[in-house]
Each structure stands twice: as structure tokens, then as C-alpha cells.
C-alpha positions in Angstrom: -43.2 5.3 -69.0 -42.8 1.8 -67.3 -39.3 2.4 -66.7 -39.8 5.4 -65.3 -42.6 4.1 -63.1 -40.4 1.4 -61.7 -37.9 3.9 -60.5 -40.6 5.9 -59.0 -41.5 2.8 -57.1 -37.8 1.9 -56.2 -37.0 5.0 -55.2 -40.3 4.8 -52.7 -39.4 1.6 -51.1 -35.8 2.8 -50.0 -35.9 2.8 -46.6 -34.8 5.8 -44.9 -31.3 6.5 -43.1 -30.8 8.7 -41.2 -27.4 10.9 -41.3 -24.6 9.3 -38.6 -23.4 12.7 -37.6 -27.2 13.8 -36.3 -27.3 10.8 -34.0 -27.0 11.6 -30.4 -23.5 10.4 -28.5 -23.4 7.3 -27.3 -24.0 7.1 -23.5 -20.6 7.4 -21.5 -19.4 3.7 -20.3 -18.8 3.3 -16.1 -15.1 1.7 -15.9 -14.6 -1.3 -14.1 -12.9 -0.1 -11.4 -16.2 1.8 -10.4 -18.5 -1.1 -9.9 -16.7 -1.7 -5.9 -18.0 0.8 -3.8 -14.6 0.4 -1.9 -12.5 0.5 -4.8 -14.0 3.3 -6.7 -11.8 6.9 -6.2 -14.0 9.7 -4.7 -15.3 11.9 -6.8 -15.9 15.4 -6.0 -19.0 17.7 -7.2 -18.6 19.8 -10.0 -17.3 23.5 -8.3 -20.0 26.0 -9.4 -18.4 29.7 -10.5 -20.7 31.9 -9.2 -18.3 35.2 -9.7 -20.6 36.0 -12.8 -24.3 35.3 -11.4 -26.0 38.4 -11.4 -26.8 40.1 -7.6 -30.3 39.9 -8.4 -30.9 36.5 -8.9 -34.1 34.5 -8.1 -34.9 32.9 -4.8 -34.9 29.5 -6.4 -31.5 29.3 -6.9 -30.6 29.9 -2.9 -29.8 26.5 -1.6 -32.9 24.7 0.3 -32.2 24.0 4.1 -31.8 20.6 5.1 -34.2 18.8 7.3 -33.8 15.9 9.5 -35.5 13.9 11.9 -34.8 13.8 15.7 -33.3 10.5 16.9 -35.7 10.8 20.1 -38.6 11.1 18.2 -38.0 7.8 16.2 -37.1 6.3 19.6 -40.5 7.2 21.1 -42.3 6.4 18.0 -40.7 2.7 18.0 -41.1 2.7 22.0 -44.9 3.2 21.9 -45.3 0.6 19.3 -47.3 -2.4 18.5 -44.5 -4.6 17.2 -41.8 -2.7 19.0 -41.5 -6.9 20.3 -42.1 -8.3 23.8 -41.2 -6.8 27.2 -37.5 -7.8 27.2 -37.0 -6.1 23.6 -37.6 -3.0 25.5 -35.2 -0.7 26.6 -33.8 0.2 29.8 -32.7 2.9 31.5 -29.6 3.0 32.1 -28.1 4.5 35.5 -25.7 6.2 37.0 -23.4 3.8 38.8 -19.6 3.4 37.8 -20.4 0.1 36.4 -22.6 0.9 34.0 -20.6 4.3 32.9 -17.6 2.6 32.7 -19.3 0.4 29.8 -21.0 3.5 28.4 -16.9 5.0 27.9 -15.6 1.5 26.8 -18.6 1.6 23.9 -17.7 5.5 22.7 -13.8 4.3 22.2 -15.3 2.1 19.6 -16.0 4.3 16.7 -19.0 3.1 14.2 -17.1 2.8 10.9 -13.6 0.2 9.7 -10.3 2.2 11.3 -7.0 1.0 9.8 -3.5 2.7 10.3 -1.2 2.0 7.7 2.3 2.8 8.0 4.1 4.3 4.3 8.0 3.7 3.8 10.4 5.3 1.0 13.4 3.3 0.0 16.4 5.4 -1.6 19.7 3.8 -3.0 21.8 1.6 -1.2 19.0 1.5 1.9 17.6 -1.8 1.3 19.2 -3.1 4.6 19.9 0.5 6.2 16.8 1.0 9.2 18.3 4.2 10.1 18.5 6.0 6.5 15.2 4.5 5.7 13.1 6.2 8.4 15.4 9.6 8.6 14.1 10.0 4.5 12.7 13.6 4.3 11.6 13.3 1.3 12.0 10.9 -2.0 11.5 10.6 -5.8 8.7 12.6 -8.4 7.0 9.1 -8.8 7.0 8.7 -4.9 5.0 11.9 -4.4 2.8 11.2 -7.0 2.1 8.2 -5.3 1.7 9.5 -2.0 -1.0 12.1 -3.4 -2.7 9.5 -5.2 -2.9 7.1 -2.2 -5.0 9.6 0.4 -5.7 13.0 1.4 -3.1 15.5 3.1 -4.9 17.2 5.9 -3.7 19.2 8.6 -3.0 17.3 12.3 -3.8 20.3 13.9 -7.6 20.8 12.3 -8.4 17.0 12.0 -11.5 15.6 14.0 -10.9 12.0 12.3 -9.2 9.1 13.2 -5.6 9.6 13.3 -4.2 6.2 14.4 -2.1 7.7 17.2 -0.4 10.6 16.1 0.1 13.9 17.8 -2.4 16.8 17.1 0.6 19.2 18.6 3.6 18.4 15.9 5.3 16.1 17.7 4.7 13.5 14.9 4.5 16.4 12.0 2.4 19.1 10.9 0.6 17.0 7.8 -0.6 13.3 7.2 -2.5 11.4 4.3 -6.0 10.1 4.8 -8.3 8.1 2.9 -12.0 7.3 3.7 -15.4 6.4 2.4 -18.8 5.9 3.7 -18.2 3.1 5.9 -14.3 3.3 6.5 -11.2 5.8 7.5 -7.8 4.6 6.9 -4.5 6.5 8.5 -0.9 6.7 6.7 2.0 7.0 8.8 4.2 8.5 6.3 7.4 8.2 7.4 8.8 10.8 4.9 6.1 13.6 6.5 7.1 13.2 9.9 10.5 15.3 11.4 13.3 14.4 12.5 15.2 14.8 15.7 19.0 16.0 16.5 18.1 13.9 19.8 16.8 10.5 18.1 19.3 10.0 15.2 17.9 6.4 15.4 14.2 7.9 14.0 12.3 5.8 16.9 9.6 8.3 17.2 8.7 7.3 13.5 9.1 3.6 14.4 7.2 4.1 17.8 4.2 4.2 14.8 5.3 2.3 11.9 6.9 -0.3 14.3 3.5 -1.0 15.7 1.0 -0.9 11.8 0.3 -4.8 11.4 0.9 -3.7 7.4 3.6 -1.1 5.8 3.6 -0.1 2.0 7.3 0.1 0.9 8.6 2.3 -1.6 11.6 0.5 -3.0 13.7 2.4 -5.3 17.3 1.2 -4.2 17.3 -1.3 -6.7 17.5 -4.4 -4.3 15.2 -7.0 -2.8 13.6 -5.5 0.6 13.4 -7.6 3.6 10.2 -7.2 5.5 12.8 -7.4 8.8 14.3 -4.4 8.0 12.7 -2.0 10.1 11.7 -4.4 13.1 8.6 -3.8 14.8 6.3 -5.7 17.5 3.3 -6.1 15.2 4.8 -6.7 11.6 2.4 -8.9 10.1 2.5 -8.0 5.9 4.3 -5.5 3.4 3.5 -4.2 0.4 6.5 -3.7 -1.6 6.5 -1.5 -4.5 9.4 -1.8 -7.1 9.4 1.1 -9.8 9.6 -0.2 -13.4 9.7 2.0 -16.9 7.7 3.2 -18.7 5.9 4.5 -15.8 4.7 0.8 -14.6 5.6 -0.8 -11.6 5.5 -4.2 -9.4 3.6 -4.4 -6.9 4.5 -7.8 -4.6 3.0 -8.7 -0.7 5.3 -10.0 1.5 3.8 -11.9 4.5 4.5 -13.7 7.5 4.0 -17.9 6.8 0.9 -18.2 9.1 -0.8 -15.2 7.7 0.3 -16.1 3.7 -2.7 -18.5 3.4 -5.3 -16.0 5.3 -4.2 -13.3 2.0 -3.4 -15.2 -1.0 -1.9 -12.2 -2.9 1.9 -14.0 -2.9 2.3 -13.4 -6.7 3.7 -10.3 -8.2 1.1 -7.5 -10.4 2.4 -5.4 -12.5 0.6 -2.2 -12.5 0.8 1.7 -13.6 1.5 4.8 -11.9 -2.2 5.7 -12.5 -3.4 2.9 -10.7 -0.5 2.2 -8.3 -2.0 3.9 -5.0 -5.4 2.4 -6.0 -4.1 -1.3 -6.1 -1.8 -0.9 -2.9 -4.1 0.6 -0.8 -6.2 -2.4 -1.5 -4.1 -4.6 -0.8 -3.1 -3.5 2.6 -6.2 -3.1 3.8 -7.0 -6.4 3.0 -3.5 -7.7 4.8 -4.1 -5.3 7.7 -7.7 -7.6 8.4 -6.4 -10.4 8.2 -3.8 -9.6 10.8 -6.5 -8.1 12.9 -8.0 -11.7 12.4 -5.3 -13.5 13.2 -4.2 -11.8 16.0 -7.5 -12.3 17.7 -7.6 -15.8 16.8 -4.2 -16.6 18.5 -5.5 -14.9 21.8 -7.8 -17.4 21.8 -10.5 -14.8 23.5 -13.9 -16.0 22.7 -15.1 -13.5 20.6 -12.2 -13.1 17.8 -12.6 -9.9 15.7 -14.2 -9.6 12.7 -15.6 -5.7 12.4 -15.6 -2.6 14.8 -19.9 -2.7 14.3 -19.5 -6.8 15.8 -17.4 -5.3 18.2 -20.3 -2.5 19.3 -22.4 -5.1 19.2 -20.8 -7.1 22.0 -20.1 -4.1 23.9 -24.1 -3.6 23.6 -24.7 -6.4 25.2 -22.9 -6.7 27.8 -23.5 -3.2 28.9 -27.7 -4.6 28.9 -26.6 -7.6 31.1 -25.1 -5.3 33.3 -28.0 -3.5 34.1 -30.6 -6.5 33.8 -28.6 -7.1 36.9 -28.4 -4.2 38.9 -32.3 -4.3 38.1 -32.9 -7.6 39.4 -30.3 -6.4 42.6 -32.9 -3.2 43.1 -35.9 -5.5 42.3 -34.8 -7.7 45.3 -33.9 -4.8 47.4 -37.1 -3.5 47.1 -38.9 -6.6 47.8 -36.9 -6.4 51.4 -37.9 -2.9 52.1 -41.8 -2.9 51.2 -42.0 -3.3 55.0 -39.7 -0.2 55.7 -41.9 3.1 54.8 -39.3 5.3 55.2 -37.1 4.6 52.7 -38.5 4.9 48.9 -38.4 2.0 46.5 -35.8 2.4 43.6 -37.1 2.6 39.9 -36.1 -0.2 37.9 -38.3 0.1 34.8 -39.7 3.0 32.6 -43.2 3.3 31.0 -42.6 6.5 29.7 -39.1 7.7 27.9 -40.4 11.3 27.2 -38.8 13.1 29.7 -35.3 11.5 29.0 -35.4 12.4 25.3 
């Protein structure tokens, strides 16, 4: 009885396991690559198939209309406020002389977000020093357009409403063209293989009047053979990204720079990376290159304000635009001054209580 008692007791006192295969899944692990907003590959919504949803299905399922809120509105709301901030924080109208709409024109050929045009070579056998055969390419390897669809998105020149870094909406420069973009930026490829060529420019100048004039070019090289960055000459060839195909579906990727720029980009050593992640790591890498010649070119002008982003830029633009009409203000203010005597001619407007009209 005391032995049974005691395995009574032991048999209590087990704790309980539960079964492995009844456990839920472990949650799914974020790669690395997706903790950089910039680096991250855009990822499309899941594609609903609504071929088999019945006819009669609820109201709830109809998508919601989306609501916003009017720019004016905000603008009067801030306008009227309390700590909107003192009497020059305010703003002013702006009018219609040639002086002030000629800055209005200069701040809309900013655009808001990063713009980079990138120019995209393809490197067959025996072209390594060839400029012609290089640029009159129509086409090249598997791996090469598997890298091409892997670097951007081909859209249509003839549809697009994005930045297209000069090329021709008519053909003239090709029916197609890769794209990449995120929230903040939009990045151009001129492709050299996707543009046509010309009975009447055997040379291919219409595709160097583009890649000739990208700060950065990305550089299929498949011949087998180093690649100069001189081969195809251009005005504005500041870096290139040189990719030499490897087996088993790897590759090395190497930068190639001028010496004053070398120390601005500090990618001099070669990576070795895959096909999967080829476009990701090149694309990268020529943005950051293709800033730093934007940099450095601004710095050699020696202007005063050297660039750093197109939202600094707007900025600038901002405020000079608000000197300008500070003074043609002061110009009216003082005209008025001199014509209080004159009742006949009207005294100009120079400042606004009330925006409601305007917006």
C-alpha cells in the first residue's frame, strides 16, 4: 500500500507538458534587409480574387471612401491662431508682378521628393574598350535581364507622370524605361540596352547624350576584362558601379571613382554578392555615389549654398521668393506714403487680415 501510495504521489507531482506539435508557430522573423526604409524591396498588397464573391454580398464589404482635409482650411485654422507666432511669421500675399512669378515657376521645377537619374550599361565579349558596341547593345545575357527587372520597374514613357530624368515621352529615346521609388525618393535608369538605335547615329550619341551626362553608371561587365570607367566619355562621369558575373550565380560588385570623389564614398573594396541581391546592393550604391557627386559638384562651384537635398533646396527658393515680396511691400508701403496727399489715385494693398477669400 505504501508503494503504491508513493506512485500515486509521484505520479501527481509531474508537471505537465504539453504536446510540441499543439503549440502555435513561432512568429515569422523580419530579415535584415527590412529594417532600412530605403533598402527594404516594395511589397505589394495581397491581390484579392473576387471572381467567386457572391453578387449579393453585404454592404460592409464595399470599400469605405476616403476622406481628407482641405489644405485651405488648415491654412486658415493656423492663420487665425494664437501661436500662429508674431507679425512677420505671417504670411503674405503674394502678387502678380513678373518678379514674384518668375520665383513662383523657379520653386515648381523643384519637385518635393530625392530625383536621381542613373544611367544602366551592358558589357558583351570583347567590348571592354569598344564605346560604340557598348551602347548599340540591344539586348544582353538571362542574368542581365534578371537584373534589370530586379533593379526597378518598367513603365511605359508614353503613360508616365514621374520623373523621367530627360527622356522623351514621344519614342525618341524608346518606348519603355525602369523606375524605382519609395516614399520620399524616385530614381530614373537610362538603360542603354531599352533605347533604339539609329541607321543615322551609328556612333549611339543619342544614348550617350543621357548616359554621357548621369554623374553614376551601373556597368554590366560580362566580356571577361577589367572595364575602364573612360570608356564611354561623358561630361559628368563622376562614379561606376561595375558588376562582374561570377558562378554559381554570385557576382562582384566593385565602385570605381574619380580620386577627389573616392574619399566622399568609401565603398573602394570589392562585395561579393548574389543574383538575388545584386539589383538591391547596386542600386544602393549608386545612389549613394550619385550624392556625393551632387555634393561635390556644388562644393567646387563654390556657390554659397552647396547642395545637400531637393527639400533644402525649396527651402532657399522659399525664402528668397518672401524677401522678394517683403520688398515690393516696403516699395508700395513707401509709395503710398507719397500719395496719401493725391485722392485720386487709390493706395495699394500690401498686407492681408483676412485669407478667406483667396482659399
Amino acid at each position: 500500500m505504501e508503494s503504491s501510495k508513493t506512485a500515486i504521489l509521484s505520479v501527481k507531482e509531474e508537471p505537465h507538458r504539453p504536446d510540441p506539435s499543439a503549440l502555435p508557430p513561432l512568429a515569422f522573423k523580419r530579415g535584415r534587409g527590412h529594417t532600412i526604409s530605403v533598402m527594404s524591396p516594395i511589397r505589394k498588397p495581397p491581390r484579392l480574387d473576387w471572381s467567386n464573391a457572391s453578387k449579393e454580398s453585404s454592404p460592409r464589404n464595399k470599400e469605405t471612401p476616403r476622406s481628407g482635409i482641405s489644405p485651405s482650411f488648415i491654412f486658415l485654422q493656423l492663420y487665425h491662431a494664437a501661436h500662429f507666432g508674431n507679425i512677420s511669421d505671417k504670411p503674405l500675399l503674394l502678387s502678380q508682378s513678373q518678379v514674384v512669378q518668375r520665383a513662383l515657376k523657379n520653386l515648381d521645377r523643384i519637385p518635393p521628393y530625392e530625383t536621381h537619374k542613373i544611367g544602366v550599361l551592358y558589357v558583351g565579349g570583347g567590348q571592354a574598350s569598344q564605346e560604340a558596341d557598348i551602347l548599340n547593345n540591344q539586348f544582353g545575357s538571362l542574368r542581365y535581364t534578371e537584373f534589370l527587372q530586379r533593379l526597378g520597374t518598367l513603365i511605359s514613357l508614353k503613360d508616365a507622370d514621374i520623373f523621367l530624368g530627360g527622356l522623351d515621352r514621344n519614342g525618341n529615346d524608346g518606348k519603355f524605361a525602369y523606375v524605382w521609388q519609395d516614399d520620399v525618393m524616385q530614381v530614373t535608369f537610362h538603360v542603354a540596352t531599352l533605347m533604339p538605335n539609329k541607321e543615322t547615329d551609328p556612333s549611339g550619341n543619342g544614348k550617350k547624350l543621357h548616359i554621357g551626362n548621369d554623374f553614376v553608371t551601373i556597368v554590366y561587365n560580362e566580356s571577361g576584362e577589367d572595364y575602364n570607367m573612360q570608356t564611354v566619355k561623358g561630361q559628368f562621369n563622376y562614379a561606376c558601379v561595375v558588376i562582374q558575373p561570377l558562378e554559381h550565380n554570385t557576382n562582384q560588385v566593385t565602385v570605381k571613382t574619380r580620386e577627389d570623389l573616392a574619399e566622399h564614398i568609401g565603398h573602394s573594396e570589392p562585395k561579393i554578392v548574389s543574383d538575388q541581391n545584386l539589383a538591391l546592393l547596386s542600386r544602393q550604391l549608386a545612389l549613394h555615389a550619385n550624392l556625393a557627386s551632387m555634393i561635390s559638384r556644388s562644393l567646387k562651384a563654390e556657390i554659397p549654398n552647396p547642395y545637400a537635398s531637393n527639400w533644402l533646396e525649396r527651402l532657399r527658393q522659399i525664402k528668397r521668393l518672401r524677401l522678394k515680396v517683403l520688398q515690393e511691400n516696403m516699395s508700395a508701403t513707401s509709395d503710398n506714403s507719397s500719395s496719401e496727399k493725391d485722392v485720386s489715385s487709390p493706395p495699394r494693398r500690401v498686407h492681408m487680415d483676412d485669407f478667406t477669400e483667396y482659399t
